[in-house]
MARNU-377420 format. One line per field, with one value per residue (C-alpha): chain; x, y, z. Coordinates in steps of 0.02 Angstrom, whole numbers, plus 50000, padded with zeros to 5 digits. Last residue first. Layout:
BEGIN
c	[A; ...] $
x	[X; ...] $
y	[Y; ...] $
z	[Z; ...] $
This chain:
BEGIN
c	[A; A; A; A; A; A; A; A; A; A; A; A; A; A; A; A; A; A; A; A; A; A; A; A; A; A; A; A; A; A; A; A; A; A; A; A; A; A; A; A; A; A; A; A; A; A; A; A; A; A; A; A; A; A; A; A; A; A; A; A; A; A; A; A; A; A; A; A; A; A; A; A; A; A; A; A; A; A; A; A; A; A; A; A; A; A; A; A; A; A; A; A; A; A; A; A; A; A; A; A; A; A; A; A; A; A; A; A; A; A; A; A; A; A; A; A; A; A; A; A; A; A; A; A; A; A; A; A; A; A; A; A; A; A; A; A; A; A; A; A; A; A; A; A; A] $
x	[50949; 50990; 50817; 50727; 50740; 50681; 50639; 50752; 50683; 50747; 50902; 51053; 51211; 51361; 51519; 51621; 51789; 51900; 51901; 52033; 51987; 52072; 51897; 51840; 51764; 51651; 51638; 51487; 51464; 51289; 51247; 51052; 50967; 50877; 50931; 50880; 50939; 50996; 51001; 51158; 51162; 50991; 50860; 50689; 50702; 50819; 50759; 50575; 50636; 50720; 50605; 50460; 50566; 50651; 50839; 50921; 51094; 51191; 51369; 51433; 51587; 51637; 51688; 51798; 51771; 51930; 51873; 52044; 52131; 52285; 52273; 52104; 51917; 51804; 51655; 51593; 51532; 51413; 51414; 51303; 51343; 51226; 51179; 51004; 50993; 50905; 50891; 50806; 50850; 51023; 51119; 51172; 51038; 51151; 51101; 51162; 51312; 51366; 51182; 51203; 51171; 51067; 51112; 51045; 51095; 51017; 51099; 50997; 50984; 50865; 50916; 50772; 50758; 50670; 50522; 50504; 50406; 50259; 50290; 50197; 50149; 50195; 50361; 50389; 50366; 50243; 50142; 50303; 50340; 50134; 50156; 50327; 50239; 50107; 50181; 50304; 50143; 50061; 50228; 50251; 50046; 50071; 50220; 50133; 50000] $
y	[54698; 54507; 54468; 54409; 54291; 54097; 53975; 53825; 53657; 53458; 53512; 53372; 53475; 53410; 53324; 53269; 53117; 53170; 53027; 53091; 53052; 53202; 53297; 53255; 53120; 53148; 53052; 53030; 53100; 53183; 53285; 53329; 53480; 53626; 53791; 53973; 54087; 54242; 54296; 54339; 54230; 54212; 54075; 54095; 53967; 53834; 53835; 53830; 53697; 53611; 53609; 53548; 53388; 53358; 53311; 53478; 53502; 53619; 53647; 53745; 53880; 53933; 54124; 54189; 54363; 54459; 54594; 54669; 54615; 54577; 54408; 54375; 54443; 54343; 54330; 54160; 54161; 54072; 54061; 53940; 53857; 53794; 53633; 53581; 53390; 53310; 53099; 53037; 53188; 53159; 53244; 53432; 53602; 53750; 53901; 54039; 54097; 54112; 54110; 54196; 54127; 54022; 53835; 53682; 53503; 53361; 53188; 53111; 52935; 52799; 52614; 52483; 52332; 52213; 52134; 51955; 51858; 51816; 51622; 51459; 51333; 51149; 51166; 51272; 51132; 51156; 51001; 50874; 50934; 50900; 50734; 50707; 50754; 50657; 50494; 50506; 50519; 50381; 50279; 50322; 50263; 50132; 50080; 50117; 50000] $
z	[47657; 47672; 47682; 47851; 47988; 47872; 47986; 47908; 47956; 47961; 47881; 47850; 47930; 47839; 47887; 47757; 47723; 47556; 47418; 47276; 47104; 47040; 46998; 47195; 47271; 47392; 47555; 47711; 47881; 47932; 48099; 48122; 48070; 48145; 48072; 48100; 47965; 47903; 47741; 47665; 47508; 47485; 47525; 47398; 47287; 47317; 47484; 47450; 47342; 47466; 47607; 47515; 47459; 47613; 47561; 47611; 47642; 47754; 47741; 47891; 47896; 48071; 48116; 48234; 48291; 48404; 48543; 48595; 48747; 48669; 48742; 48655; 48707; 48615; 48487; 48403; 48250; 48129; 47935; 47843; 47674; 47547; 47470; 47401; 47377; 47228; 47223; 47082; 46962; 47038; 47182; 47159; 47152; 47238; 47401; 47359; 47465; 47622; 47733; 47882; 48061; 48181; 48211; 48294; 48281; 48334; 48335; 48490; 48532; 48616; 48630; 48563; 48687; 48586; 48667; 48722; 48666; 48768; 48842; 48753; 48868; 48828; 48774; 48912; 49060; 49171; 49102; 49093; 49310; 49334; 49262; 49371; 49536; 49495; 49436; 49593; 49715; 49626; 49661; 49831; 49878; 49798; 49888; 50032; 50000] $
């Protein structure tokens, strides 16, 4: 009788152990752990010259540069102004050509953008590594006059 009792106890415990067991329950999947970054980039200064068309009929960009400046008391103690030259580009469609059309060289500007790398190749077959600013929006300050 006690044996009985051992063994039915055994067949339990072990039936209960094969029912538990993954293979017979199916667990959520779980989700993918996505990390969050930030590449934003904003800029407000003068447009350096009128703004060019370059890329491909299936791929247009709008390319200008943007002046900003930094001002500072040097050694001397006389107020010095250094400036830093930006290449912006424009893939949005709407953006560009109201870019394209109406941006002068001059004109100042508010950029928000985010930091691209990529090479060019220049007319000697030379690949040289860039850094653009890829525009999100331009708010337009006024005209260069």
């Amino acid at each position: 009788m006690l044996k009985s009792k051992i063994l039915s106890s055994l067949l339990k415990s072990n039936l209960t152990k094969q029912l538990s067991r993954s293979n017979y329950t199916q667990e959520a999947p779980q989700p993918i752990k996505i990390e969050k970054t930030i590449n934003k980039v904003t800029l407000l200064g003068r447009v350096g010259a009128d703004p060019q068309k370059r890329g491909t009929e299936e791929h247009p960009v709008v390319v200008f540069s943007l002046a900003t400046h930094q001002n500072y008391i040097n050694n001397n103690e006389e107020s010095t102004q250094k400036t830093d030259w930006h290449r912006i580009v424009v893939f949005r469609p709407g953006l560009r050509d109201t870019v394209y059309n109406y941006l002068q060289k001059g004109q100042r500007v508010h950029i928000s953008g985010r930091l691209i790398y990529g090479e060019l190749k220049d007319e000697s077959g030379t690949t040289r590594t860039t850094t653009s600013i890829a525009a999100d929006d331009i708010i337009f300050f006024n005209s260069k006059n």
